[in-house]
C-alpha positions as CSV (number, residue, x, y, z in Angstrom):
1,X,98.5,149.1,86.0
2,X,96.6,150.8,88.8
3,X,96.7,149.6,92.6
4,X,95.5,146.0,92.3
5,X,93.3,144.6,95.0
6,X,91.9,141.9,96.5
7,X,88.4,140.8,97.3
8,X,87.1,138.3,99.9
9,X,83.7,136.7,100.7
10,X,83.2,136.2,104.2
11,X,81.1,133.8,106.1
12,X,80.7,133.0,110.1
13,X,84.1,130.9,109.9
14,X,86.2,133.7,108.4
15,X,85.5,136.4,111.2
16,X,85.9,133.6,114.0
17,X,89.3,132.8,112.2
18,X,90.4,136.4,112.0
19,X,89.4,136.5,115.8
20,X,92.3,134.2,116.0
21,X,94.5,134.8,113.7
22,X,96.2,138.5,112.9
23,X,97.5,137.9,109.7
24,X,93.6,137.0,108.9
25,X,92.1,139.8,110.2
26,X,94.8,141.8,108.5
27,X,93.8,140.4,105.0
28,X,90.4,140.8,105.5
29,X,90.4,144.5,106.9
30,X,92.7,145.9,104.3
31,X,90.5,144.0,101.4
32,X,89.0,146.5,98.5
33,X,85.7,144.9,99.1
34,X,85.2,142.0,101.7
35,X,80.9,140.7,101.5
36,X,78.9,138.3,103.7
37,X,78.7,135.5,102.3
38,X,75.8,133.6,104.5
39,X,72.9,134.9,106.4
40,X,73.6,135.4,109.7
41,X,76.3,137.9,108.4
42,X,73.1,139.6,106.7
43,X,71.3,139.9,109.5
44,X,73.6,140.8,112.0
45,X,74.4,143.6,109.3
46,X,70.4,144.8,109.2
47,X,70.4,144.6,113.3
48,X,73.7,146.6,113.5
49,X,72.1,149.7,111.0
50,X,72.6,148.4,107.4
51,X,68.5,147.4,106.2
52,X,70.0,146.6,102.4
53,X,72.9,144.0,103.6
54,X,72.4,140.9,101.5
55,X,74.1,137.9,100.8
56,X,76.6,138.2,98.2
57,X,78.2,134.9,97.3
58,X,81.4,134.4,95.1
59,X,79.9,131.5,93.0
60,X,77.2,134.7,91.7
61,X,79.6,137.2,91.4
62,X,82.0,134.2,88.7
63,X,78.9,134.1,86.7
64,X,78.1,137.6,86.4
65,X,81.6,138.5,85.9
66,X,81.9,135.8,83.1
67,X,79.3,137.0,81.1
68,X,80.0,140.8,81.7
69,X,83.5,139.9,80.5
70,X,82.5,137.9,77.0
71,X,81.5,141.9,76.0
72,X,84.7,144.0,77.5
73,X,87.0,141.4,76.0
74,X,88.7,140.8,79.8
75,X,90.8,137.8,81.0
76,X,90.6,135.7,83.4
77,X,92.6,133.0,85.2
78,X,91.8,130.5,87.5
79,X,93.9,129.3,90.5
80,X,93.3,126.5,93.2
81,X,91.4,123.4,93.4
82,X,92.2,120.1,93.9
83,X,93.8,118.3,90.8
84,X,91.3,118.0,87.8
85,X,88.8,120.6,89.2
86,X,90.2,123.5,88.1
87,X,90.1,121.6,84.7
88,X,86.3,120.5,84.7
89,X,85.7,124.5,85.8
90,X,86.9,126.2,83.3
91,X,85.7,123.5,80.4
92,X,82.2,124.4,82.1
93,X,82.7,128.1,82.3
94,X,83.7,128.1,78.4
95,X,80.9,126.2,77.2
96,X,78.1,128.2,79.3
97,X,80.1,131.6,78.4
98,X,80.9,131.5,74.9
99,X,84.1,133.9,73.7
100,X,85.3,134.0,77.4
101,X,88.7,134.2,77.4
102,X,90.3,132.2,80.0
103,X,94.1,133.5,80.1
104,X,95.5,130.2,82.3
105,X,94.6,128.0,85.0
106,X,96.6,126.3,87.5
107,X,96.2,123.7,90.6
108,X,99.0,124.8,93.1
109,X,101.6,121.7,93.7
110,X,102.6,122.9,97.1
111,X,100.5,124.2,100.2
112,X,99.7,127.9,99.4
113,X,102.0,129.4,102.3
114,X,105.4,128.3,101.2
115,X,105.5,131.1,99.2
116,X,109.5,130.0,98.4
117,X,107.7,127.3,96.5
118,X,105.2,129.6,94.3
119,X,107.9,132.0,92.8
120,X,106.6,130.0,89.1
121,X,103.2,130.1,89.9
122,X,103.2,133.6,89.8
123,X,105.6,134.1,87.3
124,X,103.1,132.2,85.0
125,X,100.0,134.4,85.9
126,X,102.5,137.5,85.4
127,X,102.6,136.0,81.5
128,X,99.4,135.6,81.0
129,X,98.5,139.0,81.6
130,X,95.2,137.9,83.4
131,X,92.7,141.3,84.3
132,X,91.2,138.9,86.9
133,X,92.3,136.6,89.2
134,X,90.4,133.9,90.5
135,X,91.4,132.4,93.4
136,X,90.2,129.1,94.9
137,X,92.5,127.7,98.0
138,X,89.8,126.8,100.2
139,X,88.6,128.0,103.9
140,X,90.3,130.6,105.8
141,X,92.9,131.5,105.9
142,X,94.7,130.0,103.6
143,X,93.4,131.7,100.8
144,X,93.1,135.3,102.6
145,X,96.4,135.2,103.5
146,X,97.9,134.3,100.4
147,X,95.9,136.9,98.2
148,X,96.8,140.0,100.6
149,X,100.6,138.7,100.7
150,X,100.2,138.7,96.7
151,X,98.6,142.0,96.1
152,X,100.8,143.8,93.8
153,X,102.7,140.9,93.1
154,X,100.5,139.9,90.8
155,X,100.0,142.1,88.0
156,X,96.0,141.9,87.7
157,X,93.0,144.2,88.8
158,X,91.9,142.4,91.4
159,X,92.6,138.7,93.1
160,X,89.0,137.4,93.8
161,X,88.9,134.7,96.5
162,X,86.1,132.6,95.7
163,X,87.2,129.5,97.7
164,X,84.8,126.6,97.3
165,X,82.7,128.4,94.2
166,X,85.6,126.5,91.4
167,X,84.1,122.8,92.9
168,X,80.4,123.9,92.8
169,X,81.1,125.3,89.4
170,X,82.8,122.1,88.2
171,X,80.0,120.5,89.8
172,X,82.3,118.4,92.1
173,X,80.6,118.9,94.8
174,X,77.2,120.4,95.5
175,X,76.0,123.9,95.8
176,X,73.1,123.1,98.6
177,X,74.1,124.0,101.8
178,X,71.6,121.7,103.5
179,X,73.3,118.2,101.0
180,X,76.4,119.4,101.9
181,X,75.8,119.6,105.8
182,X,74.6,116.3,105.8
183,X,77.3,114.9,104.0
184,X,80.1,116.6,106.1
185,X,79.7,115.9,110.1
186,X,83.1,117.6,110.9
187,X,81.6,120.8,109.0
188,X,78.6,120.7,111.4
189,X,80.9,120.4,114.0
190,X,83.4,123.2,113.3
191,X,79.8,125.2,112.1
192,X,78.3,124.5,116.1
193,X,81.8,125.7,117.5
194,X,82.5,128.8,115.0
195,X,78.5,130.1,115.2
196,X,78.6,129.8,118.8
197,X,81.9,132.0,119.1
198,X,80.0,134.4,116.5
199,X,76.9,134.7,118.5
200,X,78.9,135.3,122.0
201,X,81.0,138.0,120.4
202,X,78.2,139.5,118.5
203,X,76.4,140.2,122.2
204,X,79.6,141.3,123.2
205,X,79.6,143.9,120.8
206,X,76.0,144.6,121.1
207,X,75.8,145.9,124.4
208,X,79.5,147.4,124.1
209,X,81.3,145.6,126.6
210,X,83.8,145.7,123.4
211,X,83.7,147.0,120.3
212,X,85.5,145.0,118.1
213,X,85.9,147.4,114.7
214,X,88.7,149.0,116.9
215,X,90.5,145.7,116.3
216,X,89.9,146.0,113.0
């Protein structure tokens, strides 16, 4: 198989965490594509010289690649979520996607950096023979570190981190962002704290007292 890749959908969170964190802004830098996944990456994108930025979100892209791949015969497995979800996704997927073919699923037992502990996980996506990986395992940076530590580990054509699409495709939890605020004060927090850093080092950037894509 050709150079696999990895793929990551990026919202205001993930670039304050890979402010933070190397290994982050390692994972995200070296993806084969990396999107914005919420608006005020869009628009900072128009502002900075790119008019046809636009959201793309990985809960879109699962539905368009599930029914692109009932007709080119691909396969697909599903890894993350919380016990039972990854379950209730893929009974969903199946009966809105007739004839896709779902190659294996799997809830990780252990936290998704003890990679000692994941030597069978991959093994088992190895013998599936999956053409697509998806990958659920939360906010950054769990999930961005382990897909760019498992990039041509895994013998698929791309590792797609999709994070919290597997629970709004289960329907687990819901997809409005506006429900979901109001049902999660320590996300409106950590949203405050992580837009304000966004904003300060967007100015920053802006009238080039530092230019952060050298960092990148």
């Amino acid at each position: 198989m050709d150079r696999s890749r990895h793929v990551c959908y990026t919202a205001v969170h993930g670039l304050v965490e890979a402010q933070r964190d190397p290994e982050v802004r390692c994972a995200l830098s070296q993806a084969g594509l990396a999107t914005e996944d919420e608006m005020p990456l869009v628009r900072w994108c128009r502002r900075s010289g790119f008019p046809d930025a636009g959201r793309v979100a990985g809960s879109d892209l699962l539905d368009a690649m599930c029914a692109l791949a009932v007709r080119c015969d691909r396969r697909h497995y599903f890894y993350g979520g919380s016990p039972g979800v990854v379950e209730k996704l893929v009974a969903r997927l199946t009966q809105r996607y007739p004839g896709l073919v779902v190659a294996g699923y799997r809830s990780p037992l252990f936290p998704p950096l003890m990679e000692e502990k994941h030597a069978a996980d991959v093994a088992a996506i190895n013998e599936a023979r999956p053409d697509f990986v998806w990958v659920g395992l939360g906010v950054p940076p769990k999930q961005e570190k382990w897909m760019a530590s498992h990039v041509g580990r895994i013998d698929a054509a791309a590792l797609i981190g999709i994070g919290a699409a597997f629970d709004f495709h289960a329907e687990t939890k819901p997809r409005d962002a506006t429900l979901r605020a109001r049902m999660a004060v320590p996300a409106r927090e950590r949203a405050l704290v992580d837009n304000s850093i966004f904003v300060a080092c967007a100015i920053q950037q802006r009238t080039g007292w530092k230019s952060y894509a050298q960092d990148w």
